[in-house]
C-alpha positions as a Markdown table, in Angstrom:
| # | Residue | x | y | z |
|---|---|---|---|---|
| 1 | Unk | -2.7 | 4.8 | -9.3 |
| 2 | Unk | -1.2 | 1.3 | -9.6 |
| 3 | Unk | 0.3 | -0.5 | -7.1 |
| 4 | Unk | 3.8 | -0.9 | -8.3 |
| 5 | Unk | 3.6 | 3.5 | -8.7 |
| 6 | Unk | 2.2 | 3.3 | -5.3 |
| 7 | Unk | 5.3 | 1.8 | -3.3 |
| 8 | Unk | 7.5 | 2.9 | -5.6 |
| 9 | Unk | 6.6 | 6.4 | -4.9 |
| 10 | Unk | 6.9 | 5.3 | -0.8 |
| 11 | Unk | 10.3 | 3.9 | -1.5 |
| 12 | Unk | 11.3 | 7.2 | -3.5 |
| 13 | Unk | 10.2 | 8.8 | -0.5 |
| 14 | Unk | 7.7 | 10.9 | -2.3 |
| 15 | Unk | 4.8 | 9.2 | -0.2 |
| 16 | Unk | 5.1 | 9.4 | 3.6 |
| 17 | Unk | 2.9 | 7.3 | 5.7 |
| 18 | Unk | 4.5 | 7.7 | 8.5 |
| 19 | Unk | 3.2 | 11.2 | 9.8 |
| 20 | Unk | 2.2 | 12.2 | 13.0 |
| 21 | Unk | -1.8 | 12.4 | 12.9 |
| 22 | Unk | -1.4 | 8.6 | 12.0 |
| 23 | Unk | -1.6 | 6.0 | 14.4 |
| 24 | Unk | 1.1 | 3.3 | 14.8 |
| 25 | Unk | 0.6 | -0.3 | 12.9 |
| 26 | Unk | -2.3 | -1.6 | 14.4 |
| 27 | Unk | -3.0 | -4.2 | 11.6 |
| 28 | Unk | -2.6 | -7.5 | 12.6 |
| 29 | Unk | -0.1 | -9.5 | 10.3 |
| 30 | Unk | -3.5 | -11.9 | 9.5 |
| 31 | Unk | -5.0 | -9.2 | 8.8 |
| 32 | Unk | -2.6 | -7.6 | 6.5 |
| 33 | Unk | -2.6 | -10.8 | 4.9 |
| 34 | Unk | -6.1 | -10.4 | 4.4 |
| 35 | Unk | -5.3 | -6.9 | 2.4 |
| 36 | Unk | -3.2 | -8.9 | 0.0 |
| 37 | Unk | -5.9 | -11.7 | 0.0 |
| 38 | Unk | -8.1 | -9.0 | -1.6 |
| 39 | Unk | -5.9 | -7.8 | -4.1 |
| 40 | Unk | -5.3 | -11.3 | -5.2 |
| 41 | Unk | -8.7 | -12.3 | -5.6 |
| 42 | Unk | -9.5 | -8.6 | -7.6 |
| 43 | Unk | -11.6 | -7.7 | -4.3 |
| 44 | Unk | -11.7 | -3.5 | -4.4 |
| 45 | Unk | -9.9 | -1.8 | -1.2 |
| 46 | Unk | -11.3 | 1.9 | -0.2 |
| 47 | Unk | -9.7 | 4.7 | -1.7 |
| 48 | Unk | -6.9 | 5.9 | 0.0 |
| 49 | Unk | -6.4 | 9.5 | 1.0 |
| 50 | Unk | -3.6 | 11.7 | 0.5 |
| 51 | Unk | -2.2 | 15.1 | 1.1 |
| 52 | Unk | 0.1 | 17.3 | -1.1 |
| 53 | Unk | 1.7 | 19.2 | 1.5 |
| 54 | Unk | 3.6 | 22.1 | 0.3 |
| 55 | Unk | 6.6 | 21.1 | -0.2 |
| 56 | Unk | 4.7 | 18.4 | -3.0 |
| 57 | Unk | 5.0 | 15.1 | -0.7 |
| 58 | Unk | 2.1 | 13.5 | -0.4 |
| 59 | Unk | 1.5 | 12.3 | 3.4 |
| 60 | Unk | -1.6 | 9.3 | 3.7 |
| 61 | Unk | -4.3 | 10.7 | 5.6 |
| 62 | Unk | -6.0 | 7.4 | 5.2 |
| 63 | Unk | -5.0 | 3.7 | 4.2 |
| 64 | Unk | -1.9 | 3.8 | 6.2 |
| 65 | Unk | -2.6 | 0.2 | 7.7 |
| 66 | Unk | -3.4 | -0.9 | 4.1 |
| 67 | Unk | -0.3 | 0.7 | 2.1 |
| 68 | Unk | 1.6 | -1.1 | 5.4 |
| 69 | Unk | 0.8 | -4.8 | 4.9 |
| 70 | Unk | 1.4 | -3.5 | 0.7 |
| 71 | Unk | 4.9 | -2.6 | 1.2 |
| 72 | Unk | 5.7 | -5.2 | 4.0 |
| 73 | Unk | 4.8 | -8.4 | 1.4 |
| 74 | Unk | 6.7 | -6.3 | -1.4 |
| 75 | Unk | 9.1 | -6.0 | 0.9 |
| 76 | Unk | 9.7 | -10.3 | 1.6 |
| 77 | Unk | 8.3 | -9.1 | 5.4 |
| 78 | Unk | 5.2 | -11.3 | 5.7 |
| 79 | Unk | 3.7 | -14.4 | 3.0 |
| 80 | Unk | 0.7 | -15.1 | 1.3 |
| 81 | Unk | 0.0 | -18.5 | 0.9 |
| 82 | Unk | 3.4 | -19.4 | 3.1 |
| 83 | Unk | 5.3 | -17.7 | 0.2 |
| 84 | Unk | 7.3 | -14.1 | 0.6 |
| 85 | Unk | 6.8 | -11.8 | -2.6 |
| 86 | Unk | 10.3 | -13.1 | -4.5 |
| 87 | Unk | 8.7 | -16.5 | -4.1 |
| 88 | Unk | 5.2 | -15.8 | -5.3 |
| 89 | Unk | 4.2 | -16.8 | -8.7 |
| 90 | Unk | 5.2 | -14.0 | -11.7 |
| 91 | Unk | 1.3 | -14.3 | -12.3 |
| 92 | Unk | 0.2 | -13.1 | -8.9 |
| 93 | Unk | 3.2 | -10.5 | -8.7 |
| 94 | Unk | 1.8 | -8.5 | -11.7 |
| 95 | Unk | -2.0 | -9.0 | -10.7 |
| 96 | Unk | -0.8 | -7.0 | -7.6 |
| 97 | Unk | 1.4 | -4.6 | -9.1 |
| 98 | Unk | -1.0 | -3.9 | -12.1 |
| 99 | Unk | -3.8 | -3.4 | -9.6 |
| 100 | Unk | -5.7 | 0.5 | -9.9 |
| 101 | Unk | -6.2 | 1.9 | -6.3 |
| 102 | Unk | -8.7 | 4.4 | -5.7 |
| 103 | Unk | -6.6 | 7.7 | -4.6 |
| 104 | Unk | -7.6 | 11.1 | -3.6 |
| 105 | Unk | -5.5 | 13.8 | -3.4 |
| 106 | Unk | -6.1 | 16.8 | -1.1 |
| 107 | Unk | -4.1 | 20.2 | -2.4 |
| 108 | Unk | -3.0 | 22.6 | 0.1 |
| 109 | Unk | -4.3 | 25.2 | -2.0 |
């Protein structure tokens, strides 16, 4: 799954992260700057896990803090490189939103 499907699916509300076996934000906002960091520089993050519940949202079982600091820089809520997302270079925009993540979907069934 790319990026872009990624929080667009979490903006459609067809990806919940917030669930209640998570645990709150405990990412730093360095460190979530770090996560983006990565994706800049091509550097793989761990697959992410996800469950289908039965009602066909998927709810992240793991890579909550990850998909966090994601959606806050998509969102203009933290920089990289003292820049927000709508400031950030078209180049470095589409290296993040073109970037594959490893995703694993659990079924209920």
């Amino acid at each position: 799954m790319k990026i872009k499907d990624l929080y667009n699916q979490i903006r459609d509300g067809k990806i919940k992260s917030d669930i209640s076996l998570q645990r709150e934000i405990v990412y730093s906002e360095e460190k979530q700057v770090l996560v983006i960091d990565s994706l800049v520089k091509g550097i793989p993050l761990p697959a992410f896990y996800l469950w289908k519940n039965n009602k066909g949202i998927l709810e992240v079982l793991d890579g909550k803090q990850r998909i966090e600091a994601i959606k806050r820089f998509i969102e203009n809520d933290i920089q990289y490189e003292n820049k927000i997302w709508k400031e950030t270079e078209s180049k470095i925009q589409n290296k993040i939103n073109d970037t594959f993540l490893s995703v694993i979907i659990c079924d209920h069934k």
